[in-house]
C-alpha positions as CSV (number, residue, x, y, z in Angstrom):
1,X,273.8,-2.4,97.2
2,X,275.1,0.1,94.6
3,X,274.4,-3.0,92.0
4,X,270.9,-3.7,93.5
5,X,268.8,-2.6,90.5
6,X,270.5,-5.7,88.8
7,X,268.1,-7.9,90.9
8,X,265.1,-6.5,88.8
9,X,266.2,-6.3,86.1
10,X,266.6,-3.1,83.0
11,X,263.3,-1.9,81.3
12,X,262.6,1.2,79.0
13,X,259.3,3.0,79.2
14,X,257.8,5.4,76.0
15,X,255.1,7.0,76.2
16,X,252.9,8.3,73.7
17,X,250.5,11.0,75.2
18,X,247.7,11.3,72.8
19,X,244.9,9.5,72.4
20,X,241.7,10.1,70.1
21,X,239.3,10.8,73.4
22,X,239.8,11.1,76.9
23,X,238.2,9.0,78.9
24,X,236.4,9.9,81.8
25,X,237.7,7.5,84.7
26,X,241.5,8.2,83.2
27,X,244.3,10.6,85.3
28,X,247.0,9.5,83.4
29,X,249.1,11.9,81.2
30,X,246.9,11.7,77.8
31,X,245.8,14.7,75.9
32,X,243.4,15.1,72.5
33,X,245.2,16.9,69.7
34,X,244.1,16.9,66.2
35,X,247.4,17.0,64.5
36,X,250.5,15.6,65.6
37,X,253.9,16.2,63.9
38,X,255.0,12.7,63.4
39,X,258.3,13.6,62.4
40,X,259.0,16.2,64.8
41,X,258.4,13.2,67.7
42,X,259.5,10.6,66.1
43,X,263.3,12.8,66.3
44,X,262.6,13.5,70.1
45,X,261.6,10.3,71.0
46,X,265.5,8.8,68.9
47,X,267.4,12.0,71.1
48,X,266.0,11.3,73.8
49,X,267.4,7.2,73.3
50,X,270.8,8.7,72.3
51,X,271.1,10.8,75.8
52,X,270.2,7.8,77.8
53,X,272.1,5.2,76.1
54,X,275.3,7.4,76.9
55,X,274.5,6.8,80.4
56,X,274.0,3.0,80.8
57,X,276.2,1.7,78.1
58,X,276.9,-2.0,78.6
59,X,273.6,-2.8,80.3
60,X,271.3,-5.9,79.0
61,X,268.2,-4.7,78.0
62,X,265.2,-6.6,79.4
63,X,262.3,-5.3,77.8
64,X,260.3,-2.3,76.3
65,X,256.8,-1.1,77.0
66,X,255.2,1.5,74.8
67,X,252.2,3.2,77.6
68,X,249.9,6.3,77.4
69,X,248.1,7.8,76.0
70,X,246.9,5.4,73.2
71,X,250.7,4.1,71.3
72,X,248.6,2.5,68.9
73,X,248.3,5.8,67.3
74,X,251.5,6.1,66.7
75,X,252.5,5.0,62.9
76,X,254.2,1.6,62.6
77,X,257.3,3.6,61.1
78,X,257.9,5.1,64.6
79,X,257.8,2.2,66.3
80,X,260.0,0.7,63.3
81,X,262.6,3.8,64.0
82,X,262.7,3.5,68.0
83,X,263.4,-0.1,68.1
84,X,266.2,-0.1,65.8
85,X,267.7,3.0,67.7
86,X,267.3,0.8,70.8
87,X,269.0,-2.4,69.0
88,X,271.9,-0.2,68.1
89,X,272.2,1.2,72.1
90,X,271.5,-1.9,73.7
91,X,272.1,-5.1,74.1
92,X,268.4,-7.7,74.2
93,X,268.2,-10.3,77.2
94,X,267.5,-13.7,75.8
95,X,263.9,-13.5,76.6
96,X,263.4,-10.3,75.5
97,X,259.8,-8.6,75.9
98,X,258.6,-5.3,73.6
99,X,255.1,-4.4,75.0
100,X,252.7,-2.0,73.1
101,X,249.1,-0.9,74.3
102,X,246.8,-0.7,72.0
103,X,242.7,0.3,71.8
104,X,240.9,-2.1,69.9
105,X,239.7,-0.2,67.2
106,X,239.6,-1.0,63.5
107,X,241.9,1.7,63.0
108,X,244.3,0.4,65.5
109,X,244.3,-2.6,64.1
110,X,245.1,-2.7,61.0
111,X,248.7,-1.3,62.3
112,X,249.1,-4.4,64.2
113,X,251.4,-6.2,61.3
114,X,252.9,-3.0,61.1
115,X,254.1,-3.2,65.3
116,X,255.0,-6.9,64.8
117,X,257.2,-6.2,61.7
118,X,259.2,-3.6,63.7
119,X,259.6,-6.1,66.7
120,X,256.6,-5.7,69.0
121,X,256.0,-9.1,70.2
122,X,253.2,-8.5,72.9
123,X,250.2,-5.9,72.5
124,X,248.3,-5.1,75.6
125,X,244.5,-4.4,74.9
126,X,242.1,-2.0,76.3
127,X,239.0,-3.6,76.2
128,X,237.4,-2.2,79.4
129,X,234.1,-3.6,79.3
130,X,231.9,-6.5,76.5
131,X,229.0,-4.9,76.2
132,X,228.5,-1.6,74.6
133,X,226.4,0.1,76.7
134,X,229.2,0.1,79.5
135,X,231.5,1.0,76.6
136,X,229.6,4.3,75.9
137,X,229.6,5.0,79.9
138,X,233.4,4.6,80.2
139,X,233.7,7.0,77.1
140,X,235.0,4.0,75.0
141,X,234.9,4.8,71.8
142,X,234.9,1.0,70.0
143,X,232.0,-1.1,70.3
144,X,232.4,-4.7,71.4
145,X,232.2,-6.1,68.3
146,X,235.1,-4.0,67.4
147,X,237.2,-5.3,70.3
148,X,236.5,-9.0,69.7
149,X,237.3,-8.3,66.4
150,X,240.4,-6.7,66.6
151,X,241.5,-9.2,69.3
152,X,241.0,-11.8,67.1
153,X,243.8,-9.7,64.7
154,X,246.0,-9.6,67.3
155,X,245.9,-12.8,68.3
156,X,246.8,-13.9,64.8
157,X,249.6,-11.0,64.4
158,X,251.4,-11.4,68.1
159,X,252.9,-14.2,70.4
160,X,251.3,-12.8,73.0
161,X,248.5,-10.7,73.7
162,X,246.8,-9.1,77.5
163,X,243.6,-7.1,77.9
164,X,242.2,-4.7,80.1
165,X,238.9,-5.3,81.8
166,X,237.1,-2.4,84.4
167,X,234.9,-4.3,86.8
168,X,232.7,-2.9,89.7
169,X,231.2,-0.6,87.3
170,X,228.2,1.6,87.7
171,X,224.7,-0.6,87.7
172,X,227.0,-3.8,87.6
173,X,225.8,-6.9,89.4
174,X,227.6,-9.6,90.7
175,X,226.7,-11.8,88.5
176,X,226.9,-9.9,85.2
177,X,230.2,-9.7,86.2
178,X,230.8,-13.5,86.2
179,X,228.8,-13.7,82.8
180,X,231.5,-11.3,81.2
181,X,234.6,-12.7,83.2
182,X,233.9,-16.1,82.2
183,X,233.5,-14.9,78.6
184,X,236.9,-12.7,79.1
185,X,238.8,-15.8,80.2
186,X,237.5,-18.0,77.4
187,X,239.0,-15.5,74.8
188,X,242.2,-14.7,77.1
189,X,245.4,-15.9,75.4
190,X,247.9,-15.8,78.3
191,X,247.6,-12.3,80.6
192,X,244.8,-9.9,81.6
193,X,244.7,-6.8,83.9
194,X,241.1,-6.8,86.0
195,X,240.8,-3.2,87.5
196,X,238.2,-2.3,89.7
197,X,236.5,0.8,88.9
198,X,238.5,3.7,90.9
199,X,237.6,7.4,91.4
200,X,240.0,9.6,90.9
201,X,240.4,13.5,91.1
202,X,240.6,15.5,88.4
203,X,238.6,12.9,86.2
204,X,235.2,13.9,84.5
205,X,234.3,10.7,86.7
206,X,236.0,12.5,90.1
207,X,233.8,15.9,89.2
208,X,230.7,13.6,88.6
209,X,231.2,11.8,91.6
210,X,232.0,15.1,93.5
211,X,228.8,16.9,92.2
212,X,226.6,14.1,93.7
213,X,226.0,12.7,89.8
214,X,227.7,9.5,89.3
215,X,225.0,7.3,90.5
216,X,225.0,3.0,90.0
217,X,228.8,2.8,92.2
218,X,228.7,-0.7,93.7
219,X,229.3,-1.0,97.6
220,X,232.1,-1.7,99.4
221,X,230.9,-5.3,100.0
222,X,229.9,-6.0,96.3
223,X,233.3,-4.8,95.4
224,X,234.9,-7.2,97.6
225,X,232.8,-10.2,96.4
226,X,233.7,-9.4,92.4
227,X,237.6,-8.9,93.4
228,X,237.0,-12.6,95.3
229,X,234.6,-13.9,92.2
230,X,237.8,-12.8,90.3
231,X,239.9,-14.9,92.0
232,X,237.9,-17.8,92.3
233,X,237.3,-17.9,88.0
234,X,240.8,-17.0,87.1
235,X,242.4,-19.8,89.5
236,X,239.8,-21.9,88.0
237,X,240.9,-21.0,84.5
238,X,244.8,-21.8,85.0
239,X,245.4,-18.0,85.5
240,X,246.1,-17.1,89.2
241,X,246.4,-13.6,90.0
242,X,250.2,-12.7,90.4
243,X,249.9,-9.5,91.1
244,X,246.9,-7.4,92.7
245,X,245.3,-7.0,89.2
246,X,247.2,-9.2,87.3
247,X,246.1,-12.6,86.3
248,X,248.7,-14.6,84.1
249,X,249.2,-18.3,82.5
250,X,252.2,-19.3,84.8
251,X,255.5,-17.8,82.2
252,X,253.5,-15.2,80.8
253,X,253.3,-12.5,83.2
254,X,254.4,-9.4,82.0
255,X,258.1,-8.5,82.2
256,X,258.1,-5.2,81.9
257,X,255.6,-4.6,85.2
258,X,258.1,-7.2,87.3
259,X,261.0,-5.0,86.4
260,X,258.7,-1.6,88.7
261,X,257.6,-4.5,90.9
262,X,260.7,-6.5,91.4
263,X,262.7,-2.6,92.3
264,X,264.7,-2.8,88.6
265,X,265.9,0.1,87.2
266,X,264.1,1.5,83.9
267,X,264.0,4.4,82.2
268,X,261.1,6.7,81.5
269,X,261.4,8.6,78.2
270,X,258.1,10.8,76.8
271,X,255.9,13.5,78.4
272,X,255.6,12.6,82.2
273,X,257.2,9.5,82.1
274,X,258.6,8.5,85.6
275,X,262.0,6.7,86.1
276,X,264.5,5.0,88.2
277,X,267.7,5.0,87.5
278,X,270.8,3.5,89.5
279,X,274.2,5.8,88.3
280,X,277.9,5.5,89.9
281,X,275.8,3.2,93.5
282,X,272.9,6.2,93.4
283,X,269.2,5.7,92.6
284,X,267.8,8.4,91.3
285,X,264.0,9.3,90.3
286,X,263.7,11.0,87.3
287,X,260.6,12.7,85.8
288,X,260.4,14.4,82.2
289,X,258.2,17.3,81.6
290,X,254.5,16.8,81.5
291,X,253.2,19.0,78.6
292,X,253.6,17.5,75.2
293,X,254.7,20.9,73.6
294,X,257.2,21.4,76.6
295,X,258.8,18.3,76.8
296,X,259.0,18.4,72.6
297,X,260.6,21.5,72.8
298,X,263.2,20.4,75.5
299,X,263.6,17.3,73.7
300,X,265.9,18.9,71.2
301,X,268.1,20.4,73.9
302,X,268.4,17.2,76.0
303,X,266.1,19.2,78.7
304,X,263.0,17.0,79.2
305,X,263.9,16.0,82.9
306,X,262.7,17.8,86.1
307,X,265.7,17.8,88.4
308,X,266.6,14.6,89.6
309,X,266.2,13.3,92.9
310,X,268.5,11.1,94.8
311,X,266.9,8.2,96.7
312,X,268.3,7.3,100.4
313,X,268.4,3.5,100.9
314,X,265.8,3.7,103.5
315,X,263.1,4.8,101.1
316,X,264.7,2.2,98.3
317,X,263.5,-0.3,101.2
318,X,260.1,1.2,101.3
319,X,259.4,1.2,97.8
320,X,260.8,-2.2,97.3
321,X,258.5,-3.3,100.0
322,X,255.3,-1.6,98.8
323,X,255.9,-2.9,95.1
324,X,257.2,-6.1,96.1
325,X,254.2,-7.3,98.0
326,X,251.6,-6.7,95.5
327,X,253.1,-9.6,93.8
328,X,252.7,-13.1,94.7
329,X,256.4,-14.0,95.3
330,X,256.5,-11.4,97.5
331,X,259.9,-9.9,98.7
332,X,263.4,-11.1,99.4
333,X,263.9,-10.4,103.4
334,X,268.0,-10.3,103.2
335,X,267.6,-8.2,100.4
336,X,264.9,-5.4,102.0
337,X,267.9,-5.8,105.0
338,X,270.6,-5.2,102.7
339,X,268.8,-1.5,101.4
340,X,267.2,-0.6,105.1
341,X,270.0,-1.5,106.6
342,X,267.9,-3.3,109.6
343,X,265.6,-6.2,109.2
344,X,261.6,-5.6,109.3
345,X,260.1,-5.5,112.5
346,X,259.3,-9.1,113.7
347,X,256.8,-8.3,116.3
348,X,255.1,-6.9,113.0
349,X,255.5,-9.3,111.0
350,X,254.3,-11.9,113.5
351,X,251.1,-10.2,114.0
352,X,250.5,-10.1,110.2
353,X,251.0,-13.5,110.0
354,X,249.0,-14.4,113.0
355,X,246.1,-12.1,111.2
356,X,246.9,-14.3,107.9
357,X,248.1,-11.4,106.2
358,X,250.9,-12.2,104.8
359,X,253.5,-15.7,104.8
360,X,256.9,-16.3,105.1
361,X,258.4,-18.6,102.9
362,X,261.9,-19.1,103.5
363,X,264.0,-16.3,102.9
364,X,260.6,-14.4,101.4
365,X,257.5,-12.7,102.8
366,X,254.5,-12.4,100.7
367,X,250.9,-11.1,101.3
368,X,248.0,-13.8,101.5
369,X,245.0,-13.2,99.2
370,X,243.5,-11.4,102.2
371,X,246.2,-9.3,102.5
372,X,246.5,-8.6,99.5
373,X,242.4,-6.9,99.7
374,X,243.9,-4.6,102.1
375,X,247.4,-4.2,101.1
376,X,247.9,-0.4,101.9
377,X,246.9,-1.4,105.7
378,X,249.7,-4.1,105.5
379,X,252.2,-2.1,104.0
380,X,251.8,0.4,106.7
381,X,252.0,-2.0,110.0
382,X,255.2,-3.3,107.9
383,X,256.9,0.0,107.4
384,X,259.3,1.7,109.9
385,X,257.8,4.6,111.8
């Protein structure tokens, strides 16, 4: 068990926090700043490589994800500098994956030969929405001409290329959403990530909504119809959904995002960044600093992480079990045994099954599409009280 992590596999997380806007729907760790010292992060971000490479040398690296925050706003001689301070630490699995997101501005784009002549192989796309009236609402600052059009540079820049889409926005029909799917999927190289629209506090969006202002939110039945619209056109299209909001030709779903689902270890390196990381048979969680100017600061001292916490084996089980069945291969049963140390509850599992919720599949269990639309509820009857 001390070895488990090896079963999902080694990933490295950066994230960039700043982006040109905020967006209003967005809670993740992304601030506006109007001057950045490129040099001064572009040292952190190499010390902060050099401290954790002293602690997992001889590990294969499996792949690298550059989040945010908007990365593509980082200068291409960044990313040039982090990936051959990587190379020298680590060792590249075979298939090898290095992921950067990317908004699909002009300005943006015209780094993209920069990314792919420092090694970036995949860019991930935030799109959101094809029609530029949503665009303004989500606080998007390209307009969908820009997006095609720097999709279409991407395309011809990187081996492979994802998007983001928002669906169940404000005013959206059913059927608008099919018009824009279908046009999504007849661009779509080989991944894309269909989110419906959530709410979430501390968002302009979550004060909108709050204040009795955010008018146009579809129903809970018209969200359910567009998540099964989305599964009906993306099967259709040759690219099944193999996670919740994940939709993949079958070989090109995203590496990095199996190593969180599939209970890998990975580090998480930049403001906020989250981690898990197996040392001498513990997993630990690790969490850097939030603040940009903070963790900066502690960056030169080797001081970025809140303190560590050791996970029991129990909750390794738990998390394994609530990642693991968001994908479509589900979860390994002897494995969740081997971390809980006892077996899932059969009389649970049975009644899941019974309700189609979820499927065994030999030595696996996985959640059913209808499972899958009310996963959290699973989860829980699955989980030991």
């Amino acid at each position: 068990m001390a070895e488990d992590w090896r079963q999902g596999g080694f990933g490295l997380y950066l994230h960039w926090p700043f982006c040109a806007a905020k967006c209003p729907y967005c809670d993740f760790n992304s601030h506006v700043s109007d001057k950045v010292d490129q040099d001064a992060w572009r040292r952190a971000f190499l010390a902060e490589i050099d401290r954790y490479a002293e602690m997992t040398r001889g590990r294969v690296l499996n792949s690298i994800f550059f989040g945010g925050g908007t990365p593509s706003l980082m200068p291409p001689e960044t990313v040039h500098a982090i990936l051959d301070r990587v190379r020298h630490h680590w060792t590249f699995a075979n298939d090898m994956e290095i992921t950067l997101e990317a908004n699909p501005g002009s300005v943006e784009a015209a780094r993209f030969a920069g990314y792919a002549d420092a090694g970036v192989d995949r860019v991930s796309m935030g799109i959101q929405a094809l029609n530029d009236t949503d665009l303004r609402r989500l606080g998007r600052l390209h307009t969908a001409a820009e997006a095609r059009a720097a999709f279409d540079v991407a395309r011809a820049q990187f081996k492979r290329v994802s998007f983001d889409l928002i669906y169940a926005r404000q005013d959206q029909s059913l059927d608008e959403w099919r018009a824009e799917l279908s046009e999504a999927l007849s661009m779509a190289v080989d991944h894309m990530s269909l989110y419906q629209l959530t709410i979430e506090p501390g968002t302009a969006f979550g004060a909108r909504f709050e204040a009795g202002k955010l008018h146009g939110l579809p129903s809970e039945d018209l969200g359910s119809d567009m998540y099964e619209l989305t599964q009906e056109l993306c099967d259709a299209a040759g690219m099944p959904a193999y996670e919740v909001s994940n939709h993949a030709r079958p070989g090109a779903e995203s590496r990095h995002n199996l190593i969180y689902w599939r209970h890998g270890d990975y580090l998480g390196i930049g403001p906020g960044a989250h981690g898990r990381l197996t040392l001498d048979g513990t997993r630990w969680a690790t969490e850097a600093y939030a603040h940009p100017e903070a963790w900066l600061m502690r960056a030169a001292t080797g001081t970025t992480e809140k303190p560590r916490v050791a996970i029991p084996p129990q909750d390794q089980a738990g998390e394994y079990l609530m990642m693991g069945l968001r994908i479509s291969e589900g979860i390994d049963l002897p494995r969740y045994e081997a971390l809980a140390g006892a077996p899932l509850n059969e009389s649970s599992v049975h009644h899941l099954e019974d309700l189609g919720m979820v499927e065994r599949r030999g030595d696996r269990l996985a959640a059913t599409l209808r499972g899958r639309t009310v996963l959290n509820a699973v989860i829980t009857e699955l989980l030991p009280d």
